[in-house]
C-alpha positions as CSV (number, residue, x, y, z in Angstrom):
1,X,0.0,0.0,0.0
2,X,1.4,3.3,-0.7
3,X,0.0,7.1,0.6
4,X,0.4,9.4,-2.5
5,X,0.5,13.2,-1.3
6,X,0.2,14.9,-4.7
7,X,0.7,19.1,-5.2
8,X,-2.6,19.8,-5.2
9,X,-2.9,18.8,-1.4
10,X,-0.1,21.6,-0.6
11,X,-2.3,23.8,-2.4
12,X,-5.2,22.9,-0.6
13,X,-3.2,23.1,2.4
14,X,-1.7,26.7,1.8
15,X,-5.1,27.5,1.0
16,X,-6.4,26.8,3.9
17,X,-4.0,28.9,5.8
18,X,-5.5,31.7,3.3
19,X,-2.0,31.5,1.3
20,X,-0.9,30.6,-2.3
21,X,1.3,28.9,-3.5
22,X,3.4,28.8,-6.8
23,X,3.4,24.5,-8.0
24,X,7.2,25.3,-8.0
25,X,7.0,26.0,-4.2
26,X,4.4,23.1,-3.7
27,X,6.6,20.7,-5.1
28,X,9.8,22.0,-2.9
29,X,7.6,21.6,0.3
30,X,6.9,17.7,-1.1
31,X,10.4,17.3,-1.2
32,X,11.3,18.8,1.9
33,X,9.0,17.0,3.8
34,X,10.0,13.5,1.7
35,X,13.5,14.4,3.4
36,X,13.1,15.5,6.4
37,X,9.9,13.4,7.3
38,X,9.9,10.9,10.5
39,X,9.3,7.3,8.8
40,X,8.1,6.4,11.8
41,X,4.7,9.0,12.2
42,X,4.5,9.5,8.1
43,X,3.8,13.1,6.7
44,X,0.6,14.4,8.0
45,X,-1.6,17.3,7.2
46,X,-0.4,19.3,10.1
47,X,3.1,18.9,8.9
48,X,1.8,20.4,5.3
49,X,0.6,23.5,6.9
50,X,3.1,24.4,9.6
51,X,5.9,23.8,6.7
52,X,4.1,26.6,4.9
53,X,2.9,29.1,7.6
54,X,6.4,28.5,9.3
55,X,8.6,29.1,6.1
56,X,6.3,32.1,5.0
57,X,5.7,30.6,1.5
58,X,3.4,32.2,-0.9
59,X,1.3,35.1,-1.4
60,X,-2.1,35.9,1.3
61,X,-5.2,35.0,-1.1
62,X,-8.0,37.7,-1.8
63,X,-11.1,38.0,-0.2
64,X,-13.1,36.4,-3.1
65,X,-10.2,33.8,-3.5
66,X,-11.1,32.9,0.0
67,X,-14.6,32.7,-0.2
68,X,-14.3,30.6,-3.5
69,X,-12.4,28.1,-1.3
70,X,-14.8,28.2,1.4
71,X,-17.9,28.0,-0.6
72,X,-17.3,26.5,-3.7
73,X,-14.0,24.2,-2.8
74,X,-12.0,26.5,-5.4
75,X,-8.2,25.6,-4.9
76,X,-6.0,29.1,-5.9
77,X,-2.7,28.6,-7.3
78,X,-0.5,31.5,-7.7
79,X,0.9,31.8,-11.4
């Protein structure tokens, strides 16, 4: 069996912390985490978000990019 964690869950993740994030800087948080992870516990969704909020990655989303998340499930990706 093998956990996939895929870009699109860092975005969801930076989203969530109202952030976005570049897929250049998604995939370096993958990798960081790949290296840095405990084999032990995994890679969790916690360790997704503090990576981001603690390394001050991305750009703070707009209002409507927010609500578009909250409402309609609207992932923002910065370009």
């Amino acid at each position: 069996m093998a956990l996939v964690w895929e870009i699109k869950d860092v975005h969801r993740a930076a989203n969530e912390r109202e952030v976005a994030l570049t897929d250049e800087e998604a995939i370096k948080v993958l990798e960081t985490l790949l290296n840095q992870h405990n084999p032990q516990y995994g890679i969790r969704w916690e360790d997704l978000t503090t990576h981001i909020e603690e390394h001050v990655l991305g750009r703070k989303l707009t209002e409507a990019e927010v609500r578009r998340f909250v409402e309609q499930d609207i992932i923002t990706v910065q370009r």
